[in-house]
BADO-337864 format. One record per residue (C-alpha): residue number from 1; residue in one letter; x, y, z. Coordinates in nm, 3 decimals, padded with zeros to 5 digits, m for minus. Layout:
N
[site NUM,'a',[X,Y,Z]]
...
This chain:
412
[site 1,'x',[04.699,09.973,12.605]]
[site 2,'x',[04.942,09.730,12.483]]
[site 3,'x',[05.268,09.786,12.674]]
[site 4,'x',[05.603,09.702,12.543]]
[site 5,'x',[05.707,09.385,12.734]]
[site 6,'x',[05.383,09.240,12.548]]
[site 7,'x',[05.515,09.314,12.198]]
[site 8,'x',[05.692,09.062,12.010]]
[site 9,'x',[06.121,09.006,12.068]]
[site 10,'x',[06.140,08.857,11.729]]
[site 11,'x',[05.942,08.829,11.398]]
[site 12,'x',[05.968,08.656,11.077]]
[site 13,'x',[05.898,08.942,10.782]]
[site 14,'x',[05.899,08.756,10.439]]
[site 15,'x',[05.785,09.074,10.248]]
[site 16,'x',[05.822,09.090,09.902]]
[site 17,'x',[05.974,08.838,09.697]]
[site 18,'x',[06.351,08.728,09.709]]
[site 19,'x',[06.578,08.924,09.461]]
[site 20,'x',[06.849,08.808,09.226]]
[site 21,'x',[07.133,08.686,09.448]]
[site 22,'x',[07.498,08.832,09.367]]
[site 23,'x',[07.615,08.467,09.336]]
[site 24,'x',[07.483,08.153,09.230]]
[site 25,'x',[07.354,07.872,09.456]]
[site 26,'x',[07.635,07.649,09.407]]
[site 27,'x',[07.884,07.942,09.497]]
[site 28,'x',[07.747,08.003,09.855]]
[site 29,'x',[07.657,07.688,09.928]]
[site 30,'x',[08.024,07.612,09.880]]
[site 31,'x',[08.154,07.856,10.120]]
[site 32,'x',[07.885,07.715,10.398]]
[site 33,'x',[08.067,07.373,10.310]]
[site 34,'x',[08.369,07.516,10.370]]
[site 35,'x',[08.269,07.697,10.668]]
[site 36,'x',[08.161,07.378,10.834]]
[site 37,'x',[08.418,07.164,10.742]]
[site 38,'x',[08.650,07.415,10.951]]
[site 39,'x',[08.412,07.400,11.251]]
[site 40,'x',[08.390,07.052,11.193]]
[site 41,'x',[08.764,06.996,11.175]]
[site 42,'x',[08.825,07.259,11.470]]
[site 43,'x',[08.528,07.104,11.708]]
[site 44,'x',[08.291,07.404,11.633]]
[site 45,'x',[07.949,07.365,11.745]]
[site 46,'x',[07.816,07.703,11.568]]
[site 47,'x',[07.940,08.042,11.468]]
[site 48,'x',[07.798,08.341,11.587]]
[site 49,'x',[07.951,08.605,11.283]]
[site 50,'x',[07.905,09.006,11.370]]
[site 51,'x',[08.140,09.157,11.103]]
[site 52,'x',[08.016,09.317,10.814]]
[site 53,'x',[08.273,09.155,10.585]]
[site 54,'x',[08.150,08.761,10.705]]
[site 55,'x',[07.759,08.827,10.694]]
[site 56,'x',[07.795,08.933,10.387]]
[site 57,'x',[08.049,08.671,10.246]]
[site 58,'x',[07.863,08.380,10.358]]
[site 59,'x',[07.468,08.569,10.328]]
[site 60,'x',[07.521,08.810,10.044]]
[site 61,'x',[07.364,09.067,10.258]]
[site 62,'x',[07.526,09.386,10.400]]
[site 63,'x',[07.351,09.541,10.648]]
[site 64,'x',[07.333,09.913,10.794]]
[site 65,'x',[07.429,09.937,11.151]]
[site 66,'x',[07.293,10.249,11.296]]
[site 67,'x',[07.409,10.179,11.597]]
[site 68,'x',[07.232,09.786,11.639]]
[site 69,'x',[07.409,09.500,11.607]]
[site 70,'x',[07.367,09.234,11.285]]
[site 71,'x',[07.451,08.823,11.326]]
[site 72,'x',[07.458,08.560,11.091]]
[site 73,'x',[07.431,08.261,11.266]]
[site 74,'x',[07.577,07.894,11.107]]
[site 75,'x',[07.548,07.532,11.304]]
[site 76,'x',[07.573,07.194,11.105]]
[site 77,'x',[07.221,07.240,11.022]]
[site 78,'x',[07.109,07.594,11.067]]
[site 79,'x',[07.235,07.937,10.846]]
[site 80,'x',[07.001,08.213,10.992]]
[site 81,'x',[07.059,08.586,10.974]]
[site 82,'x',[06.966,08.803,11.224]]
[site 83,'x',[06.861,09.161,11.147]]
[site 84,'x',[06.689,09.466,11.316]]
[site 85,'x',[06.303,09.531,11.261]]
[site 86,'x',[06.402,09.869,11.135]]
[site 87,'x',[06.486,09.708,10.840]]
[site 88,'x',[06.154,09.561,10.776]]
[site 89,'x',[06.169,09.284,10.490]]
[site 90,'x',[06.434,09.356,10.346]]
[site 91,'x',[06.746,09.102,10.476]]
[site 92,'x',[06.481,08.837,10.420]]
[site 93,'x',[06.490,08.955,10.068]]
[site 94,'x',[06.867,08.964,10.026]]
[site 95,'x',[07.030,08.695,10.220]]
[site 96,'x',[07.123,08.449,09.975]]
[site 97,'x',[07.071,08.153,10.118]]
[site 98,'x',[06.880,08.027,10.523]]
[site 99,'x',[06.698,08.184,10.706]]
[site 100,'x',[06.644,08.547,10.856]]
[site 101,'x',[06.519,08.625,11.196]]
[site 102,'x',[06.388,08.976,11.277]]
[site 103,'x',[06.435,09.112,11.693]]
[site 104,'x',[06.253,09.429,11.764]]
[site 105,'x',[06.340,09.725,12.000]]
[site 106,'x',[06.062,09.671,12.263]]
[site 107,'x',[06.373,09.508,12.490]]
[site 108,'x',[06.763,09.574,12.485]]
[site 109,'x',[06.858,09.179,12.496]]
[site 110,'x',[06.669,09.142,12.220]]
[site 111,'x',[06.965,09.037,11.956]]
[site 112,'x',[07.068,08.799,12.163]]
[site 113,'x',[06.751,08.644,12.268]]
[site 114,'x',[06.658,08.637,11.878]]
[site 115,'x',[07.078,08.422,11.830]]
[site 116,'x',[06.985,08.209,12.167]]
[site 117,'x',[06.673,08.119,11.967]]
[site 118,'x',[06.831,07.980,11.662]]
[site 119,'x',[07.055,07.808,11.852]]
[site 120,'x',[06.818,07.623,12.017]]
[site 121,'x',[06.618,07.548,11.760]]
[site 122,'x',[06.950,07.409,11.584]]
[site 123,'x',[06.945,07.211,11.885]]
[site 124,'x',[07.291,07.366,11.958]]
[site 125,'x',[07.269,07.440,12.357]]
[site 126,'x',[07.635,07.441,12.496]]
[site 127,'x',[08.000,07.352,12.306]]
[site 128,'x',[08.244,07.595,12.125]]
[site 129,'x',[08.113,07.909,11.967]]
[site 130,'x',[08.318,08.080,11.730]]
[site 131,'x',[08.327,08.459,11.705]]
[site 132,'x',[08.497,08.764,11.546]]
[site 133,'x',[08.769,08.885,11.797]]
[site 134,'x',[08.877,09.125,11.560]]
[site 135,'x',[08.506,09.255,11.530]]
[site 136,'x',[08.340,09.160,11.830]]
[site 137,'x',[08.332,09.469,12.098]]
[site 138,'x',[08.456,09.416,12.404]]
[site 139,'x',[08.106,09.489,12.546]]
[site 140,'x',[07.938,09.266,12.326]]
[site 141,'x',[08.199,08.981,12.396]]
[site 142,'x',[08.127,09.015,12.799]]
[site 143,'x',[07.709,09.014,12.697]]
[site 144,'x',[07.756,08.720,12.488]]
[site 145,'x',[07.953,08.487,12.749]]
[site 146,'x',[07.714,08.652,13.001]]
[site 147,'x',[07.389,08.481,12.743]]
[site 148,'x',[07.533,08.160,12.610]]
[site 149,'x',[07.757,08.089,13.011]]
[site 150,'x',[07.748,07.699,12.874]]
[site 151,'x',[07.979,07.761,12.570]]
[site 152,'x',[08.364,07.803,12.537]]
[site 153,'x',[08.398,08.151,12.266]]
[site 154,'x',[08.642,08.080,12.012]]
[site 155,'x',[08.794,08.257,11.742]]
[site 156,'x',[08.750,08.240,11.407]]
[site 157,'x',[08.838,08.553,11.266]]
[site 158,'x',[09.184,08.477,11.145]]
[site 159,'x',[09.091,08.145,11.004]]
[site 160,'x',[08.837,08.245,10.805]]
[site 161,'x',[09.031,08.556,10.710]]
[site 162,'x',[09.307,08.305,10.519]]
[site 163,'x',[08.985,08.123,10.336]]
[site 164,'x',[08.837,08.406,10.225]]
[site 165,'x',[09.183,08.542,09.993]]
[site 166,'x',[09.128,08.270,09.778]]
[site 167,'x',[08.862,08.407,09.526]]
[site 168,'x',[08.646,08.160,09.373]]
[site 169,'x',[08.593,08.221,08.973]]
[site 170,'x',[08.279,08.437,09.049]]
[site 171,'x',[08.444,08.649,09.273]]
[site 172,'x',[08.696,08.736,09.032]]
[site 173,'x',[08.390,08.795,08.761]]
[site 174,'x',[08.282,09.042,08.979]]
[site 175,'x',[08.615,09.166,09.086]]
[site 176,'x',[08.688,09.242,08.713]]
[site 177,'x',[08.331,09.439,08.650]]
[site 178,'x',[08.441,09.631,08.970]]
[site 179,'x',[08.805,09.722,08.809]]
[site 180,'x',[08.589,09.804,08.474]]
[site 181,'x',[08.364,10.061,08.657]]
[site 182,'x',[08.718,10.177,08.853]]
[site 183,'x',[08.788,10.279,08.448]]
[site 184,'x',[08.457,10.467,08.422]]
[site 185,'x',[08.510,10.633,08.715]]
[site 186,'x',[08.824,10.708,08.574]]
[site 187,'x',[08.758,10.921,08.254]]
[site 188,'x',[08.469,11.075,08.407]]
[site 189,'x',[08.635,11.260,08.644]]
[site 190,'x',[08.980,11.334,08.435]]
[site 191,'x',[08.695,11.486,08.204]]
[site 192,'x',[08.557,11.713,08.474]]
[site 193,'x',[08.931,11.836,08.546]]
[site 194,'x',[08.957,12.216,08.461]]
[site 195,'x',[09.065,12.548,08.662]]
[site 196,'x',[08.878,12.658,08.903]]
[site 197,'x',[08.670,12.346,08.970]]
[site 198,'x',[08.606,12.218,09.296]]
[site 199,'x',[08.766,11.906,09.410]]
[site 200,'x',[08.413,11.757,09.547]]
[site 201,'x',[08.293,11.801,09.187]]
[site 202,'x',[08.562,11.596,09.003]]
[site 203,'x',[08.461,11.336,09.261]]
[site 204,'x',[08.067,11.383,09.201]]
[site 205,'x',[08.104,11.306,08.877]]
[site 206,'x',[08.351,11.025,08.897]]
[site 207,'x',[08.056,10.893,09.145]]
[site 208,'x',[07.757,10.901,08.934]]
[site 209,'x',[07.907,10.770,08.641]]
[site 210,'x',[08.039,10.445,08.817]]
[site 211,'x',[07.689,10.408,09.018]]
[site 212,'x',[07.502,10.398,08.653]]
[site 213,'x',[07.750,10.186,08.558]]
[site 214,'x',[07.712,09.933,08.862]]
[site 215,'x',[07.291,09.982,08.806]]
[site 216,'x',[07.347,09.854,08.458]]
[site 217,'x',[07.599,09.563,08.511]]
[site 218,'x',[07.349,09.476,08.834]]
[site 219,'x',[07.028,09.571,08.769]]
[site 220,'x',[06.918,09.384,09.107]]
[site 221,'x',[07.182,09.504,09.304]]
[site 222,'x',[07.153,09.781,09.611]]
[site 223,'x',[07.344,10.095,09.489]]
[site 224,'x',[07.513,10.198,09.771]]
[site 225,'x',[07.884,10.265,09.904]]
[site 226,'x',[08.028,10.344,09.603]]
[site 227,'x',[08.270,10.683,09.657]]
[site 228,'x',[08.561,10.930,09.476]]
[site 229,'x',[08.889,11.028,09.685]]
[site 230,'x',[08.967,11.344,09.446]]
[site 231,'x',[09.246,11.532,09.592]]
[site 232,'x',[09.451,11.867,09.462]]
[site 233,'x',[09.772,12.031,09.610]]
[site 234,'x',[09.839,11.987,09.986]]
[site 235,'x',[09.548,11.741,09.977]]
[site 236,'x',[09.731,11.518,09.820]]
[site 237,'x',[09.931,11.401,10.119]]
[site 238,'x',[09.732,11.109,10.234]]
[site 239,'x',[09.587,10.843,10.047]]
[site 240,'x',[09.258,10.887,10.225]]
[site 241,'x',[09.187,11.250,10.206]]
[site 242,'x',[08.849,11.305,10.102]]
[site 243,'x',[08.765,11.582,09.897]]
[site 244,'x',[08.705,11.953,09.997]]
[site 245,'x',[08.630,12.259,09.792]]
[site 246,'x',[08.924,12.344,09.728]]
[site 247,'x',[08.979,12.429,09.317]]
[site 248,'x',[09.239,12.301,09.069]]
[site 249,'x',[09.467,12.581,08.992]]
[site 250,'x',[09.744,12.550,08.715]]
[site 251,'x',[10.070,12.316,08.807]]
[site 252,'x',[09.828,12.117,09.068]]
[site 253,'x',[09.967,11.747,09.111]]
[site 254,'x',[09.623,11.551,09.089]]
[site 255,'x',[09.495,11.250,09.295]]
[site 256,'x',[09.225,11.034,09.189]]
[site 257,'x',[09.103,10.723,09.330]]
[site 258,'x',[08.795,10.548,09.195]]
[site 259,'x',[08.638,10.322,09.450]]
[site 260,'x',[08.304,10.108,09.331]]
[site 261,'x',[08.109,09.892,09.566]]
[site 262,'x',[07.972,09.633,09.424]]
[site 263,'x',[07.735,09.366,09.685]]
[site 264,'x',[08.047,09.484,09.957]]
[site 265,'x',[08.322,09.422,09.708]]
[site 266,'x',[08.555,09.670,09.686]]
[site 267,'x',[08.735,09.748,09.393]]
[site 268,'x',[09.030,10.090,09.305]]
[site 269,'x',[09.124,10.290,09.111]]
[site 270,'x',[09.455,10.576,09.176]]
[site 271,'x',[09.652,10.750,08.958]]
[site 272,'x',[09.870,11.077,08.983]]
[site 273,'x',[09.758,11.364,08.767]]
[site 274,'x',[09.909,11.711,08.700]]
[site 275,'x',[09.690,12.008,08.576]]
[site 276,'x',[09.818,12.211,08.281]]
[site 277,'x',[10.228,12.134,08.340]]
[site 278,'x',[10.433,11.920,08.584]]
[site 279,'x',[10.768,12.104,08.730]]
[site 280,'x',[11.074,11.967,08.690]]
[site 281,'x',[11.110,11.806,09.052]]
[site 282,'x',[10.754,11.696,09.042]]
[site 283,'x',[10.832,11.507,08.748]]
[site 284,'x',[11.124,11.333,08.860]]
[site 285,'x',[10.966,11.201,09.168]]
[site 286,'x',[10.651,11.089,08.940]]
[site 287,'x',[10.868,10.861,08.728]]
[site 288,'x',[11.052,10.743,09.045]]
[site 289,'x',[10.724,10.653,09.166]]
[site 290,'x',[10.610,10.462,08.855]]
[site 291,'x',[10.918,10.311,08.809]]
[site 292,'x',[10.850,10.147,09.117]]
[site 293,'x',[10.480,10.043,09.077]]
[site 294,'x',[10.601,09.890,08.700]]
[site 295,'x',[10.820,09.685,08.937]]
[site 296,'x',[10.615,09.548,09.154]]
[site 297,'x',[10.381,09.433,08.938]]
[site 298,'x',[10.657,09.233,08.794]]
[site 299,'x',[10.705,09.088,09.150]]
[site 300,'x',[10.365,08.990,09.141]]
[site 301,'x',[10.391,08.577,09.078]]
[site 302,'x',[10.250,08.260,09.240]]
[site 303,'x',[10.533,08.130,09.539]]
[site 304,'x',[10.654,08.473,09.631]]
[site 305,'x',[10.639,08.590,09.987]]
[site 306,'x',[10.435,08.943,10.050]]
[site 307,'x',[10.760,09.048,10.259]]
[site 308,'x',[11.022,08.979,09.996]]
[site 309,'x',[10.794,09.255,09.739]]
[site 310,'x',[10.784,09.494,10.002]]
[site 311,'x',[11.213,09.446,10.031]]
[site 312,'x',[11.270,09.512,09.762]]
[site 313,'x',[11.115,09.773,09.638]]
[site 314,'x',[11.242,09.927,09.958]]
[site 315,'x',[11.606,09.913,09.778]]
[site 316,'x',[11.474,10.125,09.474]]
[site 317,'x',[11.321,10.401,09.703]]
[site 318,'x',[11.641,10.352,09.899]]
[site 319,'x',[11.864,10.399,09.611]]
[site 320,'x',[11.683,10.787,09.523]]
[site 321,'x',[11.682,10.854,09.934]]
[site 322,'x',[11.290,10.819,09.923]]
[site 323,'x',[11.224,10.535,10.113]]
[site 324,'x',[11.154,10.753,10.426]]
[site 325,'x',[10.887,10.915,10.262]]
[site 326,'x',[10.737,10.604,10.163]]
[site 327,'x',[10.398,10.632,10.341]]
[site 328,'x',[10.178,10.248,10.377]]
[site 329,'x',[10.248,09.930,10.208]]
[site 330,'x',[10.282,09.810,09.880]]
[site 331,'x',[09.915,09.673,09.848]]
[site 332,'x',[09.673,09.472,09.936]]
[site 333,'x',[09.419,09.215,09.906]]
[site 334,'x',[09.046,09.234,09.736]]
[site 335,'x',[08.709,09.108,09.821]]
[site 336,'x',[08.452,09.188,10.076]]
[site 337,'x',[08.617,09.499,10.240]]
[site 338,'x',[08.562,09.874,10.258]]
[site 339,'x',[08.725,10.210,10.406]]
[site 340,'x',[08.490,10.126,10.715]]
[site 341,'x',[08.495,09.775,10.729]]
[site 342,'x',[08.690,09.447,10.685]]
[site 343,'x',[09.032,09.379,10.525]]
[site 344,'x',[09.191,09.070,10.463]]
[site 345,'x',[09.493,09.182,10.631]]
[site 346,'x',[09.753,08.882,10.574]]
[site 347,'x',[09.735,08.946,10.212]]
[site 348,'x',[09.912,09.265,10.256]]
[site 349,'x',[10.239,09.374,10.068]]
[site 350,'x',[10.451,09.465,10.391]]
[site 351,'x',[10.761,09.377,10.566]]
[site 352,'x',[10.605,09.167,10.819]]
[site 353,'x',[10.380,08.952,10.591]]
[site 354,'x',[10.454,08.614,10.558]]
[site 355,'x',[10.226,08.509,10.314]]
[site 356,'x',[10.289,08.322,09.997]]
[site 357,'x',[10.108,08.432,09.663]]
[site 358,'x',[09.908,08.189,09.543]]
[site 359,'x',[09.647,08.134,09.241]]
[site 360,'x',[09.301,08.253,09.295]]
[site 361,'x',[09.404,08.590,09.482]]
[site 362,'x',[09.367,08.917,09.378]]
[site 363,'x',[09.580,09.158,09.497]]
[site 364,'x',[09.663,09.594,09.424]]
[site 365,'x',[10.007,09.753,09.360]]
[site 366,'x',[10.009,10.095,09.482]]
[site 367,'x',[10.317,10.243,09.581]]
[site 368,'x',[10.326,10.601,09.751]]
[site 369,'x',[10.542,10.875,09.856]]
[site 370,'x',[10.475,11.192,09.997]]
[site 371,'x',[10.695,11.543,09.938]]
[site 372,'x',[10.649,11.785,10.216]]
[site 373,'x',[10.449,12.116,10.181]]
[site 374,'x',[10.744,12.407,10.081]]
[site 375,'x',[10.969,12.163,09.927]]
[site 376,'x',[11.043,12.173,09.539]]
[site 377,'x',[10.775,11.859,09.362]]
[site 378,'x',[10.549,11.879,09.711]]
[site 379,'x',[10.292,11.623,09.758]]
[site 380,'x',[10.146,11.272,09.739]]
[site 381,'x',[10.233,11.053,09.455]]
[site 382,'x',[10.052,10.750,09.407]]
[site 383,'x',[09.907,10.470,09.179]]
[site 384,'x',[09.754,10.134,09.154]]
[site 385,'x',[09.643,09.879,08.997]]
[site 386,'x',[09.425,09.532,09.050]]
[site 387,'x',[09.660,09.215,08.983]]
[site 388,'x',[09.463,08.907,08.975]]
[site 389,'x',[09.669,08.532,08.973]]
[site 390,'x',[09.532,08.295,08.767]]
[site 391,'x',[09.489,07.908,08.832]]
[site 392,'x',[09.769,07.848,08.512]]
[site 393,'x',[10.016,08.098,08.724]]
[site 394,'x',[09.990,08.395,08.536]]
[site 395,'x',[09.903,08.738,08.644]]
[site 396,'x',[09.650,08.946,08.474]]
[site 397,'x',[09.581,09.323,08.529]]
[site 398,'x',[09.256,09.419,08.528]]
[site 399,'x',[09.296,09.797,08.544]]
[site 400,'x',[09.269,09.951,08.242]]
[site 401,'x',[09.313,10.301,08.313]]
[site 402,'x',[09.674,10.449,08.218]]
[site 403,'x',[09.901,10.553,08.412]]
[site 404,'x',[10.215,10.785,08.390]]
[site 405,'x',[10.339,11.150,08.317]]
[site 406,'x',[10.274,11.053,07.939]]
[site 407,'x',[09.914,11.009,07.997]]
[site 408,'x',[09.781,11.201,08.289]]
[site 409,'x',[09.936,11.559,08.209]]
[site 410,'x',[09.571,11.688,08.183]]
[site 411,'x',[09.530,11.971,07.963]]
[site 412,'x',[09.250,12.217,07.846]]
């Protein structure tokens, strides 16, 4: 009987034939150029990538963790992948561009083993590595300097971070299809609106209707990931409440948020919404609110710092003695990110970001305040929209979906 220290630590599983890539050869191969040119420029001998949000960027393939650990690894000359044999095929058949290498169970080292492999075959046996500290477990770090004890680990993380919240043109392509099915998501959901329906079954059909959207804009694409925040009353609070079964009742303030995921790009969608009427109190803080958002989309412009957005929209909350009920920042950016991965973090509109706003990012609006349960106009008020900045300097919004009491007073 074959025992399992005979079996194979690594495979190669070509099965099936490749599938239509998200991006086109010229677009990946220019982020591997750029990718190298930073480890070239930064003494890099290879870069050993864990995140979701990286393997994906620079592979166009987003794994499913279950617990095992994923790599992508890039040296001058090598761009491998390296995937569990759970997965059979499959990240052969997605990764864009290189190579994939399989490890199997039969041993716990085998991940690393199957990364030590490439790198040897690269001919890459001791130097810098670079690595995800904001990824990277702790545990994982201390196993990897324990396997590779002839390299200096480096971090890349922030670095690459910067690089990636410059979208190139087919990024924002798919960027805009993603704020499109935000929009289907949209209506399909303010449709199922009506007393006495469940919250979870706003956001079911908000869901489906963006997922056949995505399967026909993407015919070759994995359907996966794509999800509906639908909140009512109380729930409204926080901007990531997910939905319960809970049922819209007459005078409920309304929170939808579309969110399609398209090949690990994340696009939204949130407006406010009232059922039937909107109180006196509720409506006041509603305009407030959207008085703000109109604002900072106005801010919105290449050469302005993320800080100086933030400030002053503080003064408007301020000036109505809201700003203490102001609940996150002002936005952020978009790209490869999701509620359970990634985020390109110094794109964000907050006090303490630095950042300039340049052409080629993309980047929400979505101001938020939350009333108290038992005070007059109670709960979370919130909206947002996709911003993207052209190469000429302008700034286009790519969310089509109204907002406003004017237009999201839903009635039956």
């Amino acid at each position: 009987m074959q025992q399992a220290n005979d079996l194979e630590r690594t495979k190669f599983i070509p099965n099936g034939e490749k599938v239509k890539p998200t991006f086109s050869k010229a677009e990946m191969d220019g982020r591997v150029a750029k990718l190298r040119k930073h480890m070239s420029d930064n003494n890099i001998d290879a870069v050993f990538f864990t995140s979701y949000h990286n393997i994906c960027y620079y592979a166009d393939f987003l794994h499913t963790s279950f617990g095992r650990y994923y790599g992508l690894v890039v040296t001058p000359k090598q761009h491998c992948t390296v995937s569990a044999n759970i997965d059979g095929g499959m990240p052969w058949r997605r990764a864009n561009n290189g190579e994939n290498i399989v490890y199997t169970d039969w041993r716990r080292d085998n991940f690393l083993y199957a990364v030590k492999k490439v790198l040897d075959e690269s001919g890459v046996k001791k130097g810098r590595l670079g690595i995800e500290e904001d990824h990277m477990p702790i545990l994982l770090q201390k196993q990897v300097r324990d396997a590779f004890p002839d390299f200096e680990l480096v971090d890349v993380s922030q670095a690459l971070m910067r690089m990636r919240m410059i979208k190139s043109k087919e990024e924002i392509a798919l960027i805009k299809n993603g704020a499109h099915c935000c929009d289907v998501g949209g209506y399909a959901a303010r449709d199922a609106i009506a007393a006495g329906v469940p919250e979870y079954e706003v956001a079911l059909a908000g869901t489906q209707a963006m997922v056949r959207e995505i399967a026909k804009l993407y015919p070759h694409a994995e359907l996966r990931d794509t999800w509906v925040w639908f909140q009512s009353g109380v729930n409204t609070d926080g901007a990531h409440n997910w939905p319960t079964s809970r049922k819209i009742q007459k005078g409920d303030i309304l929170s939808h948020n579309s969110f399609p995921m398209i090949a690990g790009y994340y696009t939204a969608l949130e407006r406010t919404l009232f059922f039937e009427e909107v109180d006196k109190k509720s409506l006041e803080y509603w305009n407030i609110n959207v008085e703000v958002h109109k604002r900072g989309m106005q801010l919105i412009k290449p050469g302005v710092r993320c800080m100086d957005i933030a400030a002053e929209l503080n003064e408007i909350y301020r000036s109505y003695n809201l700003l203490p009920n102001r609940t996150f920042g002002y936005g952020h950016s978009f790209g490869v990110l999701c509620h359970y991965y990634g985020r390109e973090a110094g794109l964000e509109l907050r006090e303490d970001i630095e950042t300039v706003l340049e052409p080629g990012m993309v980047i929400s609006m979505e101001p938020m305040i939350m009333i108290p349960e038992g005070q007059p106009g109670a709960g979370g008020y919130r909206e947002h929209d996709i911003l993207v900045i052209n190469d000429d300097g302008t700034v286009e919004d790519i969310t089509g979906f109204p907002f406003g009491p004017e237009h999201n007073v839903v009635t039956r």
